[in-house]
N, C-alpha and C positions, 0 to 999 in steps of 0.2 A: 626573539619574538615572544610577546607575553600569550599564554594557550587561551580558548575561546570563550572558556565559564569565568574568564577576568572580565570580559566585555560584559558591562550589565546588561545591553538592550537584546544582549545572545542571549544570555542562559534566561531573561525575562522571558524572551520570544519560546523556548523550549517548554518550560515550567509552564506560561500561559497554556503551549498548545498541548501539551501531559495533558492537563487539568480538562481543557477544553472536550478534551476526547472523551474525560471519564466521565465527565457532566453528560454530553449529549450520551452516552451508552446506558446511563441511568435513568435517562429520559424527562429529565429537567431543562428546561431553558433552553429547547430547541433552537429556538433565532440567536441565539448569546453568541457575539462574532470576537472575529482572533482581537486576540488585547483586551479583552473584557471578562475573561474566567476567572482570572487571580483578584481582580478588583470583586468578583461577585463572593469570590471565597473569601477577600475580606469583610463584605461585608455581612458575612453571614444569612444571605438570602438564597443558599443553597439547599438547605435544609437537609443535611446530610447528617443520617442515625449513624452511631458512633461504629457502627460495622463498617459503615461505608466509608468512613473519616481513616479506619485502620487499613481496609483494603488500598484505598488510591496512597497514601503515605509507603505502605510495604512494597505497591508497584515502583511510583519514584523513588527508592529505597535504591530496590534492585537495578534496576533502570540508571542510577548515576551513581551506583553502590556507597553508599549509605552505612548498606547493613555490614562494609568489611570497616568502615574507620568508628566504628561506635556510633554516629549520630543518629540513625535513624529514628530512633525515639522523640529526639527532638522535636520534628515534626507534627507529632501529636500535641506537643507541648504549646505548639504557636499555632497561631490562627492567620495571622499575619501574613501574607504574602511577600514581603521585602524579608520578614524574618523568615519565610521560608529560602527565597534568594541566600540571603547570607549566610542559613544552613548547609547550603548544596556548595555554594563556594569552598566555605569552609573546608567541606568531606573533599572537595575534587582538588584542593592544595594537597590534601595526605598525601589523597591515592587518586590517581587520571588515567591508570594504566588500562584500566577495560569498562566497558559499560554492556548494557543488556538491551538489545529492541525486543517491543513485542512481534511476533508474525501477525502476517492479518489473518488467521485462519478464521473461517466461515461457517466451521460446522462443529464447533465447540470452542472453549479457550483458549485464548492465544497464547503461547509458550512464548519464554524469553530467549531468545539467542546473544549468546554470547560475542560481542564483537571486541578484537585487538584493538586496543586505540596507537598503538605503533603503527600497523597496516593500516586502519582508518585514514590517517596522516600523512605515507607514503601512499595513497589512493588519489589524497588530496591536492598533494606535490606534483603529481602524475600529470594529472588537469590543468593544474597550475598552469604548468610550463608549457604544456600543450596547446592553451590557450588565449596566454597572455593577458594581461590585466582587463578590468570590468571595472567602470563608472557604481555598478550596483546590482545585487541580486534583488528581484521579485519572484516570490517563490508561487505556485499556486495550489502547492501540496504542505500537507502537516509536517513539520520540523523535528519532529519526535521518532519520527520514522526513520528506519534510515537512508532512504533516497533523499527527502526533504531535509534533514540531520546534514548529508556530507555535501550536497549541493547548496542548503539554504545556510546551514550554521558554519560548515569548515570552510568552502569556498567562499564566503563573505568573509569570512575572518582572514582566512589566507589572501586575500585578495584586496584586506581594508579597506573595505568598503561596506556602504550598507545595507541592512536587509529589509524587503517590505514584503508583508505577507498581503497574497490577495488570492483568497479561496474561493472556487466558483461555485461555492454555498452561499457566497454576499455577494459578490460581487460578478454582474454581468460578463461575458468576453468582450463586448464591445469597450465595457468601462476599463477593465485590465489593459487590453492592449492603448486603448486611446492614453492611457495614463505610463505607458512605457518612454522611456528615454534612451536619446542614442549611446550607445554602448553599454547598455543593460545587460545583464545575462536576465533570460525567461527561464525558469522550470517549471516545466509543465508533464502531462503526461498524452500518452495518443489519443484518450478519449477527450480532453479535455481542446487538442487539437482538431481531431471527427468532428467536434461541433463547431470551430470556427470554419472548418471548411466547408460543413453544409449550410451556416448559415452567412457562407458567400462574402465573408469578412478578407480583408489580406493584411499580412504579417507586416509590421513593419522590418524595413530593409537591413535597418542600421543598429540589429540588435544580435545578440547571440542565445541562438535556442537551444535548451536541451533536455531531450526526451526519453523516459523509463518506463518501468513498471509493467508495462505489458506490448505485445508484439507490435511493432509500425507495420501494418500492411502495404503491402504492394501502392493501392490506390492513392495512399496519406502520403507515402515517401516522393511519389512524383508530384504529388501537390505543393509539397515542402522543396523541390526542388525547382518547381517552375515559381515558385514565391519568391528565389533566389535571395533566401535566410542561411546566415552562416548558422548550420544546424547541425548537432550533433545525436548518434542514437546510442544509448548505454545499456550494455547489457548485463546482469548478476542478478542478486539476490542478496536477501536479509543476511544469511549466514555468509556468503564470499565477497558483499560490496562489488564493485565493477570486475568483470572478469573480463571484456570487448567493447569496444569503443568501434562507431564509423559514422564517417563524414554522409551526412543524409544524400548525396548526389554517388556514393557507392552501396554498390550490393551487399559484399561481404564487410565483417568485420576483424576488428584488427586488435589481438591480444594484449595488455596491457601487459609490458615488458617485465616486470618482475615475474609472471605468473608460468611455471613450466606444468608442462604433462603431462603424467604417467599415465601411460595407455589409454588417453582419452576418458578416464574416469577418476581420476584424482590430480583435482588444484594442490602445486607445490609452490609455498615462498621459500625460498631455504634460505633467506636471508633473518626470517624471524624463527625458522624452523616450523612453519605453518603447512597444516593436510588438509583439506576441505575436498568431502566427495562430490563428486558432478553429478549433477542430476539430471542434464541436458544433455539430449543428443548431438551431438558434432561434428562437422567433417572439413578439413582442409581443400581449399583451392590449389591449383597449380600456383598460380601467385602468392601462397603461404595465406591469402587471407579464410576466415572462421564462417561458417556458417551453420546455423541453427537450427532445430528442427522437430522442436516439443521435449516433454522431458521423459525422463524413463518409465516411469509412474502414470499416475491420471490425474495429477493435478492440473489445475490449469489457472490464467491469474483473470479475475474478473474487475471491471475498473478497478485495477492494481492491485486484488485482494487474491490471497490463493484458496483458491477450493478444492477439495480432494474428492476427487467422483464417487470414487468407490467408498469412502466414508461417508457422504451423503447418503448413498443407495445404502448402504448399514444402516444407517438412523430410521430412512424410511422403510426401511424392515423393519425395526425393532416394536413397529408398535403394533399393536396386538392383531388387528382388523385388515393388516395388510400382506396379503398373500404373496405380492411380487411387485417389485419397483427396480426402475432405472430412470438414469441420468444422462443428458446427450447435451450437445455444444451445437450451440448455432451461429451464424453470423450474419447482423443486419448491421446498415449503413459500414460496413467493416469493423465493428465494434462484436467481439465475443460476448457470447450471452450464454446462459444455465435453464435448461430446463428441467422439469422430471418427470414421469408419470406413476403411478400406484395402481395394484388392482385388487380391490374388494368386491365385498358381496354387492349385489345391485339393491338388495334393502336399503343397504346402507347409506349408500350412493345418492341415493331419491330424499335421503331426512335430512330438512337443512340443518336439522337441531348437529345432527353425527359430523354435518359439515365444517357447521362452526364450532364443534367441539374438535374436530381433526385438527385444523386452522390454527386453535389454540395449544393446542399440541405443538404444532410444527412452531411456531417460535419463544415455547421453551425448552426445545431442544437441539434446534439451530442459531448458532449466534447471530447471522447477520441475513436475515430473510428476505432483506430488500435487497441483495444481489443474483437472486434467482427470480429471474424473467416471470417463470408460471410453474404453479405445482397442477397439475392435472389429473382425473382418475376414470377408472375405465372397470368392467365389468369381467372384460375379457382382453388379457394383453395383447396386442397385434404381434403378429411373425409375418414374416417371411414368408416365401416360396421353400427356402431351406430351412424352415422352422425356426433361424434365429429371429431374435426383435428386431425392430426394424424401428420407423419412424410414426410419430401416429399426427391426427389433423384433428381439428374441429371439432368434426364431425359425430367422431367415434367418442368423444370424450366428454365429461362433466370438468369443467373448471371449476377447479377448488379454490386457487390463490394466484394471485390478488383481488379476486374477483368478488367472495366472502368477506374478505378481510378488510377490503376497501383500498 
């Protein structure tokens, strides 16, 4: 079987959605939909200063390593989007052996993670086989990623079949699913599911779903089961790709067979000779099946982004005016959300000028602002009966964000 960056309408689909991501983070060409980023980068109505032209080329550099077979300069070289295609081809005939995702981190830059492209493959063989052929992938997540990557790029490839991206940044759920065909595979994710359920939609029958990136609650999983959709839930991460796999009509899940144990806190393949730490709590059934239970840390993934608690609550310390801040987790329609609160002086507090000066503060120093629900601030932090924090309301509070900020 020829690999997946031979397929022109894969690695187009990739390279588009790279491109795509860098464009809206720059904050150009907000509406610019999938399949339209490389045609804009050739036409050079991006307007992109040559910093900017150097940064996205050394990320797809890294990202489809580039920078080990010599080409990456290339890149600079052409303008071209078929010539950048033929660039990437080129490099990934050398060298296929590994590639880099970015994490979604939320509260500064997103680091590269190294991923196996061996394990990648034995990930996607996994599936394969486990699932049996597909008429066609419709992805509704970015390709670049690696959820979107092993479900939209390797499973279409593994599967010959083809891929069609339909992001619900463009395109409605009602459009999406009216637009599915029998024996599709859907990737999707649970928020993206949260809202076909609230907005009273149903799944067609004769498709195969499968869902990542953050927790199916209790309430989505019996929705998903009384839809009576062959539906799958995947469970990993950037750095370990699927680690559990369960059929959406089971509780637990069910370890993807290459993957062994050690003590509950280190992923072993000893087939590649691969260690990957666990960062998730675990525990076994009597029946051998997995179940799940937050991670050891404080991160947590917000429409499929990870955020580090305790690093936010850094940040909103770090600035000068703020005496004390925390960060909590809430849950509305079953969908996890991010809050925080701060507390200063009540001068401060009362000047809109300080407001919208804080405001402008907090997103140059958080990456992705529009994943935190509400920043809020207070005079005096609420406790407890036992003096710890506690939770606060309304009431007690000035809304800073998104309230200032629009």
């Amino acid at each position: 079987m020829s690999n997946w960056w031979s397929n022109r309408d894969l690695i187009d689909a990739y390279l588009d959605a790279f491109v795509l991501e860098f464009i809206q983070r720059t904050g150009r060409l907000a509406s610019l939909k999938p399949n339209d980023a490389l045609q804009a980068l050739k036409n050079g109505t991006l307007g992109f200063d040559s910093i900017e032209r150097i940064e996205l080329s050394s990320k797809l550099s890294l990202a489809l390593g580039l920078d080990k077979t010599g080409l990456s300069d290339l890149l600079l070289a052409y303008q071209a989007p078929e010539k950048w295609v033929d660039i990437c081809q080129q490099s990934l005939s050398i060298e296929d052996r590994s590639m880099h995702f970015f994490s979604s981190g939320t509260t500064g830059n997103s680091k590269p993670i190294f991923r196996n492209n061996d394990h990648m493959l034995a990930e996607a063989l996994f599936f394969q086989q486990l699932l049996g052929p597909s008429s066609g992938v419709v992805s509704t997540v970015p390709v670049h990623h690696i959820y979107g990557f092993m479900w939209g790029i390797l499973h279409s490839w593994r599967q010959a079949t083809t891929l069609t991206i339909r992001s619900p940044l463009f395109f409605t759920p009602m459009s999406i699913l009216e637009q599915l065909k029998e024996g599709e595979t859907l990737i999707a994710t649970p928020d993206f599911l949260n809202l076909v359920m609230r907005l009273g939609l149903n799944l067609p029958k004769d498709i195969t779903l499968i869902l990542s990136t953050s927790p199916c609650h209790e309430g989505l999983r019996q929705w998903l089961v009384k839809q009576g959709v062959k539906a799958f839930d995947i469970f990993g991460s950037t750095e370990t790709g699927a680690i559990a796999y369960r059929h959406i009509g089971d509780s637990h899940y069910q370890m993807l067979d290459y993957w062994e144990l050690d003590g509950n806190k280190l992923l072993c393949f000893p087939e590649l000779s691969l260690e990957i730490a666990l960062q998730d709590k675990l525990s076994f059934s009597s029946k051998g099946g997995v179940t799940f239970s937050g991670r050891e840390d404080r991160v947590v993934q917000v429409h499929g982004h990870n955020m580090d608690l305790q690093q936010l609550e850094s940040i909103l310390h770090s600035h000068p005016d703020v005496k004390d801040a925390q960060v909590r987790t809430y849950s509305e329609h079953g969908i996890l959300k991010v809050k925080a609160l701060i507390e200063s002086e009540a001068a401060l507090l009362e000047s809109t000028t300080w407001q919208q000066s804080f405001c402008q503060w907090l997103t140059q120093h958080i990456e992705r602002m529009e994943l935190i629900s509400s920043i809020a601030a207070t005079d005096k932090m609420p406790k407890g009966s036992l003096g710890k924090p506690c939770d606060w309301h309304g009431d007690r509070v000035i809304q800073l964000y998104p309230s200032v900020t629009g």
